[in-house]
C-alpha positions as CSV (number, residue, x, y, z in Angstrom):
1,X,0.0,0.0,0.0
2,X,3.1,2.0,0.7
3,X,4.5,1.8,-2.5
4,X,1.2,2.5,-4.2
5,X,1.3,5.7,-2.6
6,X,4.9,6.6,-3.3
7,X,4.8,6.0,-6.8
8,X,1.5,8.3,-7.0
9,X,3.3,11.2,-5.1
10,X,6.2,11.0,-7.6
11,X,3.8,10.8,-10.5
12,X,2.0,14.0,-9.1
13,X,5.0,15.6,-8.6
14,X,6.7,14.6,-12.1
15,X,3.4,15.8,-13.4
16,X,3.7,19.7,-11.7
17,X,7.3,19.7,-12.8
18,X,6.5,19.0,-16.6
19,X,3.6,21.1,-16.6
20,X,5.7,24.3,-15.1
21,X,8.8,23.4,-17.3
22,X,7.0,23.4,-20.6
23,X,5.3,26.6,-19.6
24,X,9.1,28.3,-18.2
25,X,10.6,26.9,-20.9
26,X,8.3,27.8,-24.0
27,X,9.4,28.6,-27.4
28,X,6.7,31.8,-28.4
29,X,4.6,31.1,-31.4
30,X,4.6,33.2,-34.2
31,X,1.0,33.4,-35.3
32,X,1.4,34.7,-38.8
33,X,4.1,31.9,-39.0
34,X,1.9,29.1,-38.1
35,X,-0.4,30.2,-40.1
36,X,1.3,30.3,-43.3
37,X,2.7,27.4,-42.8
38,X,-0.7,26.3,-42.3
39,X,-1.5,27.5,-46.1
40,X,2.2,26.1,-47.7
41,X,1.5,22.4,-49.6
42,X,4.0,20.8,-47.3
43,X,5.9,19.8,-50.4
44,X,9.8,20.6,-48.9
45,X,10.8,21.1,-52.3
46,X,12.7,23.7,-52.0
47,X,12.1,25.3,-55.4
48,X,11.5,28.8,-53.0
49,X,14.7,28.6,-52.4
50,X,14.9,27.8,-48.4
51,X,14.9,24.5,-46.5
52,X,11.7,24.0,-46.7
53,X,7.9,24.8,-46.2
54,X,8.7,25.7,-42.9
55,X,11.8,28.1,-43.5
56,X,10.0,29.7,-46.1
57,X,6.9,30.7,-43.7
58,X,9.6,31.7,-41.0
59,X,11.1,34.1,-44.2
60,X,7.6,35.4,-45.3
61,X,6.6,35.6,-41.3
62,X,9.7,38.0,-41.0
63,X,9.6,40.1,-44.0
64,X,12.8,38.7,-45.8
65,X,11.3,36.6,-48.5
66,X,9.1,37.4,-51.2
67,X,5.3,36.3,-51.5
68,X,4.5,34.4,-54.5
69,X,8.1,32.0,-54.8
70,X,5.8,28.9,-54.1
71,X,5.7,27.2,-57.6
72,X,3.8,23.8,-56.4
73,X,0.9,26.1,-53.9
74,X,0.9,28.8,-57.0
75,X,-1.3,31.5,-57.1
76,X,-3.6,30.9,-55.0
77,X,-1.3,29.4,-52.2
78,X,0.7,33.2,-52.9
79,X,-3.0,34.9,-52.8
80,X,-3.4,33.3,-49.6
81,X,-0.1,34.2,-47.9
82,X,-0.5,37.5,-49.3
83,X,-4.0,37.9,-47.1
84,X,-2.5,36.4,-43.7
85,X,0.7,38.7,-44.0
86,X,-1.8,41.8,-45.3
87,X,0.1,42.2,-48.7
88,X,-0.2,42.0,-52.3
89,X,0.4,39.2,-53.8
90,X,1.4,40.6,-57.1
91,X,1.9,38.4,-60.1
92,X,3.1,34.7,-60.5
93,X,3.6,33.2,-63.2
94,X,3.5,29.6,-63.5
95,X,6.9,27.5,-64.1
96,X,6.6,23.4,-65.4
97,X,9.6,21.2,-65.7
98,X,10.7,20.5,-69.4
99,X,13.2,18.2,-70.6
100,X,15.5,20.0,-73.0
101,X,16.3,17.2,-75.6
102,X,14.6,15.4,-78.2
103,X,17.0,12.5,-78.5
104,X,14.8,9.4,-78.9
105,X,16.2,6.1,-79.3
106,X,15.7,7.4,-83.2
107,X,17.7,10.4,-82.9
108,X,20.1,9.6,-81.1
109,X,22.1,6.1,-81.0
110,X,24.0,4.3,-78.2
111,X,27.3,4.3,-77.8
112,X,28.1,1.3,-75.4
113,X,25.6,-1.4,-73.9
114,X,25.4,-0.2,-69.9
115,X,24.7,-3.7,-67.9
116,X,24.5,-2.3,-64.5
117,X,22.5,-0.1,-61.9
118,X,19.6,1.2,-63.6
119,X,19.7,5.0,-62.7
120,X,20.9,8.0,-65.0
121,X,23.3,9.0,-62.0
122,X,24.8,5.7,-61.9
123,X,24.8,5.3,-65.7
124,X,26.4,9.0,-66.1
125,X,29.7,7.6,-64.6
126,X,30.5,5.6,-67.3
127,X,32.4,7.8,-69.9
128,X,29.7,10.2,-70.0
129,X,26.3,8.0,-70.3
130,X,25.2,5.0,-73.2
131,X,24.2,8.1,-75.6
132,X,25.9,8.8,-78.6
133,X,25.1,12.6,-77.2
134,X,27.3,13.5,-74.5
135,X,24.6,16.2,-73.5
136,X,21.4,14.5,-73.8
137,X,18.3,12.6,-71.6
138,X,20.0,9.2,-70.2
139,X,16.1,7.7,-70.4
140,X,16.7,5.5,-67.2
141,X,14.1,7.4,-65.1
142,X,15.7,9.2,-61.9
143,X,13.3,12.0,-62.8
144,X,9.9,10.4,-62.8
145,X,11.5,8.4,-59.7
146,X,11.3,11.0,-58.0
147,X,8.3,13.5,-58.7
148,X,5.4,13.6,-56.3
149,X,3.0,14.2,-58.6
150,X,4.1,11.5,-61.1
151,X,4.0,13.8,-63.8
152,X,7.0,11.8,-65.9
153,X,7.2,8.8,-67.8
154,X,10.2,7.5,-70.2
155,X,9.3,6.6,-73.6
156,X,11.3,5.8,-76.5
157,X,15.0,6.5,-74.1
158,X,13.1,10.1,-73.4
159,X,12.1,11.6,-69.9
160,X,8.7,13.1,-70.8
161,X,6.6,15.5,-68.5
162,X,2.9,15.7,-68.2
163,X,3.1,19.9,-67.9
164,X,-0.4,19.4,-67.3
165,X,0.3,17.7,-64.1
166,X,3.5,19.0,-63.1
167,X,3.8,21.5,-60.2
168,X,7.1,23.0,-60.7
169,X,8.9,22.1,-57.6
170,X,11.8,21.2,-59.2
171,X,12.8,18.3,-57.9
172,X,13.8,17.0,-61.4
173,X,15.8,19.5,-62.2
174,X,17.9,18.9,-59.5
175,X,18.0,15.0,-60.5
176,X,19.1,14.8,-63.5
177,X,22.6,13.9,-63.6
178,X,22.8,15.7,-67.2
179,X,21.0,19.2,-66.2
180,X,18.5,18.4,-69.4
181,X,15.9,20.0,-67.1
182,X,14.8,23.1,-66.6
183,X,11.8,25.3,-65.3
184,X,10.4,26.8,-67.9
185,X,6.7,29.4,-68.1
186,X,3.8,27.3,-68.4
187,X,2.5,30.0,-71.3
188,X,5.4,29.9,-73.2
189,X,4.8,27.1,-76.2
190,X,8.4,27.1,-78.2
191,X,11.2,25.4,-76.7
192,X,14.8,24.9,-77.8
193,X,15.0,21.1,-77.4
194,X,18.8,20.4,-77.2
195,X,22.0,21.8,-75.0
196,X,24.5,20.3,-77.4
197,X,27.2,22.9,-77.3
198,X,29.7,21.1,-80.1
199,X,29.8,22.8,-83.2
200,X,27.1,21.9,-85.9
201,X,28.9,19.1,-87.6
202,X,30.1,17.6,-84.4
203,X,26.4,17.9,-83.2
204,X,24.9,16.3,-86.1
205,X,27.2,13.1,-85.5
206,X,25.7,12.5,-82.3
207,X,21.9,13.4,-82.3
208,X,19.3,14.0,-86.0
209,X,17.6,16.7,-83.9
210,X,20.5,18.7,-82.4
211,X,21.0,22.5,-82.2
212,X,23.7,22.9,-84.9
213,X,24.2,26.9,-83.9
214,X,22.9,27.6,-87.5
215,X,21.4,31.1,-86.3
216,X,18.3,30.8,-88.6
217,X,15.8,31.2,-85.8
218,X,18.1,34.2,-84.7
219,X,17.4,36.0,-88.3
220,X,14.0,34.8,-88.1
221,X,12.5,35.9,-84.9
222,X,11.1,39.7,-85.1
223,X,11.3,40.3,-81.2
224,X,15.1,39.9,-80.8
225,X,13.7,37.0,-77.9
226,X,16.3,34.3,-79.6
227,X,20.2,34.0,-79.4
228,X,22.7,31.6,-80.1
229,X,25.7,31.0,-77.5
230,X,28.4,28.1,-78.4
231,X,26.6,27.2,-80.9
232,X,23.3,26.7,-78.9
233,X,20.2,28.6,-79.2
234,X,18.4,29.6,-76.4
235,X,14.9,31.7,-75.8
236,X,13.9,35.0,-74.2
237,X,10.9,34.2,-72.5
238,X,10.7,37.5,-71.4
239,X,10.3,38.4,-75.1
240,X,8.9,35.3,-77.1
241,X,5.2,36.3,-78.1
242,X,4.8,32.7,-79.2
243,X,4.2,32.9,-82.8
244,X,6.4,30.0,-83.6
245,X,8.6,31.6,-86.3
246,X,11.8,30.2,-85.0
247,X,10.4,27.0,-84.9
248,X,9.2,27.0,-88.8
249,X,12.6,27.8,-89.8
250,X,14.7,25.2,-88.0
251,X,16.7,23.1,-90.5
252,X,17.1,20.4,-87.3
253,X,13.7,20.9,-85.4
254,X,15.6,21.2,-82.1
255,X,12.6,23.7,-81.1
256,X,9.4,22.6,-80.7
């Protein structure tokens, strides 16, 4: 009967102690924190450029991050923030993943037979990938391994992404062994689909839908929104109006 007793003093006592430690020793709440984070998708992508959701609602909670750098919450997520912090949200635009390279099992050839791990990282290691392109889309999947919203498939050697579907957290950019990927406005429609930077004839060896620095879409395009860089083209999308004259006039349709 003693010990019953004893033991249900100390469990009182434990109990007071607990009770007055977590309130001496309490971390204070941020409301506008909480709530924010409250309104974040919980994704920990990091495509805001913190740690995650919750270093990002810390950021916005303390005035040192901008409203609106969510790309899977989008704008209504940055609408949303905008009301619990009592600012505008101003404008988003919406970013989707896109594969930069066209080089199908058609287009582009294998240089080696790869008998091994089945990952583009692993497969990257061996002198450069089983592509004849050096540059190009390995087609063994680490992307659509790792999207949440299972927004890529691999058909034909190619990494292909459902924009439809895709969130922009930019997971698979990070991925990719090859940096093939890249965030890209959803209301943009022409895309350079190649990163080959060899010159033109060097290019052609390798892929029958590489960028051969031909500067056709250059001459073409009426907005200046088009350049070519060792021997690459790549688009303004600050200045493409979509009309898709670029795309007429490439000899190698490496833009789509």
């Amino acid at each position: 009967m003693y010990g019953i007793i004893l033991v249900a003093v100390i469990a009182i006592i434990a109990g007071l102690l607990l009770s007055w430690a977590s309130i001496q020793f309490a971390v204070p709440v941020d409301e506008k924190q909480a709530a924010v984070r409250e309104v974040l998708p919980g994704a920990n992508c990091g495509a805001c450029g913190f740690s995650g959701c919750d270093g990002y609602a810390a950021a916005l909670a303390a005035g040192t991050a901008e409203i609106g750098l969510c790309s899977p919450g989008g704008p209504d997520v940055a609408e949303e923030c905008a009301t619990i912090l009592g600012k505008a949200a101003g404008e988003m635009v919406r970013k989707v993943a896109l594969v930069q390279c066209n080089g199908t099992c058609s287009n582009a050839g294998q240089k080696l037979i790869y008998d091994g791990v089945d990952t583009c990282q692993a497969v990257s290691l061996m002198f450069a990938g089983d592509s004849t392109c050096a540059y190009g889309c390995l087609g063994h999947g680490d992307c659509a391994a790792v999207c949440p919203e299972k927004a890529i498939i691999v058909h034909d050697g190619l990494a292909m992404i459902d924009q439809d579907k895709c969130v922009g957290c930019g997971i698979c950019v990070k991925t990719c062994p090859k940096h093939v990927i890249a965030l890209v406005p959803f209301e943009k429609k022409h895309h350079v689909l190649c990163v080959n930077t060899d010159k033109g004839a060097e290019a052609m060896k390798v892929c029958k839908t590489s960028c051969i620095g031909c500067m056709k879409c250059v001459k073409t395009c009426e907005h200046d929104a088009i350049h070519v860089t060792n021997f690459n083209a790549a688009i303004d999308y600050d200045k493409c109006t979509n009309c898709g004259a670029c795309a007429e006039v490439c000899p190698k349709h490496a833009i789509c």
